[in-house]
C-alpha positions as CSV (number, residue, x, y, z in Angstrom):
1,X,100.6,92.0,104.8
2,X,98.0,94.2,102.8
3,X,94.7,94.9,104.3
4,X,91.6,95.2,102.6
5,X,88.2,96.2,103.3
6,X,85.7,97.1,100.3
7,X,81.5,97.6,100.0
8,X,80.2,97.8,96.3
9,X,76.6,98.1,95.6
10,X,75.1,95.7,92.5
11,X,71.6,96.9,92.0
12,X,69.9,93.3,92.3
13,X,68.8,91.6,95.3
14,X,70.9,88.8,96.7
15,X,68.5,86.2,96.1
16,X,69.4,87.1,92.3
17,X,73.0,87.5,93.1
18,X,74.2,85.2,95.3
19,X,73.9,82.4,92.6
20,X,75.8,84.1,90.3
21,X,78.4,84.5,92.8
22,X,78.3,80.6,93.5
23,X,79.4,79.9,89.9
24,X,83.2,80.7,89.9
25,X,83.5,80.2,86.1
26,X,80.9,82.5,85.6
27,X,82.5,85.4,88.4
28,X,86.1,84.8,86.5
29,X,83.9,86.1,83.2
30,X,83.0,89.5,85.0
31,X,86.4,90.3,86.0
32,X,88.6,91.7,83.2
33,X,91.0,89.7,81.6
34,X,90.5,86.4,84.1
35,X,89.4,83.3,82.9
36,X,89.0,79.4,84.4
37,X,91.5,77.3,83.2
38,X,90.8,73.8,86.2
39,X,89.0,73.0,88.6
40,X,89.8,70.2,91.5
41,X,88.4,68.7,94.0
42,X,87.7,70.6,97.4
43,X,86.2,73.7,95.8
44,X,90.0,74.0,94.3
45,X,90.4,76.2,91.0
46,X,93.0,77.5,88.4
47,X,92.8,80.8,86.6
48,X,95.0,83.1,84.8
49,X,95.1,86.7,84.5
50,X,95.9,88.6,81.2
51,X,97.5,92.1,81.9
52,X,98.2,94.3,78.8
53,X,100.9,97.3,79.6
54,X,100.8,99.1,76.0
55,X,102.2,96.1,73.5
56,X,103.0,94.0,76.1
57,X,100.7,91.1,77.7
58,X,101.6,89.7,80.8
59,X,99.9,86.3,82.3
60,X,99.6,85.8,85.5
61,X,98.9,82.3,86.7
62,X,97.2,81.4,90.3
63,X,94.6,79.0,91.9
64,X,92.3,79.6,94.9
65,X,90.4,77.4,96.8
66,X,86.5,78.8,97.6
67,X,84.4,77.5,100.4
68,X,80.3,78.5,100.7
69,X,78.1,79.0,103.0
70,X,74.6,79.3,101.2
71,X,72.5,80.4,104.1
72,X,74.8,83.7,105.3
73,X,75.5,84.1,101.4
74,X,79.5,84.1,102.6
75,X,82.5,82.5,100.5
76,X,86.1,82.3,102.5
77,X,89.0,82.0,100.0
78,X,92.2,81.3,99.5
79,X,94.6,81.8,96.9
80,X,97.8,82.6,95.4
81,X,99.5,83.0,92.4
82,X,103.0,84.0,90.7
83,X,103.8,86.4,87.6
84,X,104.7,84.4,84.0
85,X,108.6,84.7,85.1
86,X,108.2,83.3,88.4
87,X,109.7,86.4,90.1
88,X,106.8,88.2,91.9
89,X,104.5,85.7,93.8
90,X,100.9,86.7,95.9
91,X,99.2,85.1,98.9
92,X,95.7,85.9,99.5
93,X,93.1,85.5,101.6
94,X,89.5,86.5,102.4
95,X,85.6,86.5,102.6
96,X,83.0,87.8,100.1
97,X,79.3,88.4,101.8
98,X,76.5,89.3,100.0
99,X,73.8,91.4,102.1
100,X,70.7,93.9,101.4
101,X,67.5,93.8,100.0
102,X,66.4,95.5,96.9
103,X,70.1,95.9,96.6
104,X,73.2,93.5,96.9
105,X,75.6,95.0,99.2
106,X,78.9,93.1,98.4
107,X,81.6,93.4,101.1
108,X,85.1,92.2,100.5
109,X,87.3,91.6,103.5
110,X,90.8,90.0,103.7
111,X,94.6,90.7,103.1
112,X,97.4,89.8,100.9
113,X,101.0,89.4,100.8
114,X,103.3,90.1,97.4
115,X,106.9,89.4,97.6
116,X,109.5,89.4,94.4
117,X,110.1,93.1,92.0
118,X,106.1,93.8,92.3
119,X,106.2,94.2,96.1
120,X,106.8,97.5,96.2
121,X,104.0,98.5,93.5
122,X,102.0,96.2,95.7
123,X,102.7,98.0,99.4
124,X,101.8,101.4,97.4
125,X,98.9,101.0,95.5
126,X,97.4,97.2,95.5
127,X,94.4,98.1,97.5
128,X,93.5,100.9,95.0
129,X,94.7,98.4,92.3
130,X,92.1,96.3,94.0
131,X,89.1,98.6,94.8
132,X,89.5,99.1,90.7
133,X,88.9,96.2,89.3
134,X,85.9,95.3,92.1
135,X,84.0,98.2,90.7
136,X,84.7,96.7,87.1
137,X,83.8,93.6,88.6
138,X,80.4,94.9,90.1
139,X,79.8,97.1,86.8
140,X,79.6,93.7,84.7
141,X,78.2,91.5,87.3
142,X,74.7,94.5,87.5
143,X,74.9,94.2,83.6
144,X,74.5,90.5,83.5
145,X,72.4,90.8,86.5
146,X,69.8,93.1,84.7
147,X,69.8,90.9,81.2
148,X,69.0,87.5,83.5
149,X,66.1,89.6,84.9
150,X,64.9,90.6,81.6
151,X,65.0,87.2,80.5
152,X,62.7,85.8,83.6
153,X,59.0,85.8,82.4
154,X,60.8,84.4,78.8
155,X,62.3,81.2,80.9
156,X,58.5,81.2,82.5
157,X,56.3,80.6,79.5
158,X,58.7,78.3,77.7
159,X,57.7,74.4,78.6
160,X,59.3,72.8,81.4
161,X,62.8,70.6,80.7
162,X,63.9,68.2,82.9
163,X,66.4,69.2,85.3
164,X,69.7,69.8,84.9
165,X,72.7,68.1,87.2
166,X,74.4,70.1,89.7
167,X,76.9,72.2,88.5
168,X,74.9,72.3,85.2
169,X,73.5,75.5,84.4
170,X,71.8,74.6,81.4
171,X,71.3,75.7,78.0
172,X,71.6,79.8,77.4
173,X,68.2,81.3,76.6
174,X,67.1,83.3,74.0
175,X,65.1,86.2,73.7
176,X,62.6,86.7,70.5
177,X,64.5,86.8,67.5
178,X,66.9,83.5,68.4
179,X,69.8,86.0,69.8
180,X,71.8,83.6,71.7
181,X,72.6,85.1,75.4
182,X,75.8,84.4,76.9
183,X,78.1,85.8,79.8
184,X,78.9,88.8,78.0
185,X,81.6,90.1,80.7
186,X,84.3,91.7,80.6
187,X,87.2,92.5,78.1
188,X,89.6,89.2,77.2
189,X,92.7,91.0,79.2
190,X,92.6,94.0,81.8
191,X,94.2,97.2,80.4
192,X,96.9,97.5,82.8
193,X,97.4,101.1,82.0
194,X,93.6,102.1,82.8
195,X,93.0,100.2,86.0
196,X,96.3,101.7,87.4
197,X,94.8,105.2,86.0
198,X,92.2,105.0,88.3
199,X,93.8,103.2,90.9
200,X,96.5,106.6,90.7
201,X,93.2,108.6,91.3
202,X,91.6,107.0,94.0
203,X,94.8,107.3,95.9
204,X,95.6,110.9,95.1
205,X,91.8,111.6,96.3
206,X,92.4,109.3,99.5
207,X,95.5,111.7,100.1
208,X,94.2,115.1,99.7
209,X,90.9,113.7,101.8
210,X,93.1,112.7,104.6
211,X,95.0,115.9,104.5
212,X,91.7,117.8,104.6
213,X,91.1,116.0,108.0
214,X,94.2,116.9,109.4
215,X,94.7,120.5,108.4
């Protein structure tokens, strides 16, 4: 079992946050190469994950099950998944809470489990796999952040519509000019090759930073 424990910083307060973390579909848009694909009953969803390694894309296929607590901004999961051949499979689980006050401070805690030929990739660098794409996932998450915000007093003068059902968000808005706004996240598959770039540094710097300690 892999342990996790991760802080990133999104510069919007959680009152502007936390409802963006609510929407699931909307968080699978922000992380690179996820997308939405069902959702059940019991806060149960189904995703997939496109990887590209060079010329080859790989899909990964998992669902996760989200519980909320609104008032300490906190959302448990649970999840798993298994690679487009069936041979590596994941078990995860953990809690997302989102803190701070001019700031979100968003702090991921659980642990996972990979068994099959990506285990041993897994044991080695998963959490610095991991810690990469949550800083990918905060980057776009401050972007879209920062365009809602700058879309505020235009949402404010236009007249009041009824309201919308729950689960609804409602129609995109527009700023002057009839731009249409969408969930402009991130890239349609996660370059494999990057993100493990990265991940490759973060655990080279973790190294030498522990050796510093001991020496």
């Amino acid at each position: 079992m892999i342990s996790i424990n991760e802080e990133v910083t999104i510069p919007s307060p959680p009152a502007a946050v936390w409802p963006m973390l609510r929407d699931p579909a909307l968080v699978a848009s922000c992380i690179p190469g996820a997308s939405l694909t069902a959702s059940g009953e019991g806060g149960a969803y189904q995703g997939t994950m496109r990887v590209k390694f060079g010329p080859t894309v790989a899909i990964f296929r998992g669902e996760a099950k989200l519980s909320y607590d609104d008032e300490a901004r906190r959302c448990t999961i649970e999840g798993r998944g298994i690679d487009g051949r069936g041979a590596s499979r994941a078990l995860a689980s953990g809690v997302v809470t989102a803190s701070g006050g001019a700031a979100t401070v968003l702090k991921v805690a659980g642990n996972f489990n990979v068994t099959g030929p990506l285990e041993t990739f897994a044991n080695a660098g998963g959490v610095h796999l991991a810690r990469a794409i949550l800083a990918e996932f905060a980057g776009n998450m401050a972007r879209l952040a920062a365009e809602r915000a700058a879309l505020a007093p235009v949402a404010e003068s236009e007249p009041a519509t009824a309201p919308h059902p729950p689960g609804d968000a409602g129609p995109s808005l527009s700023p002057p000019g009839g731009e249409r706004v969408g969930v402009r996240g991130a890239a349609t598959e996660l370059r494999g090759g990057a993100i493990l770039w990265r991940a490759f540094l973060g655990w080279l710097k973790q190294l030498f930073f522990a050796k510093g300690k001991t020496g």
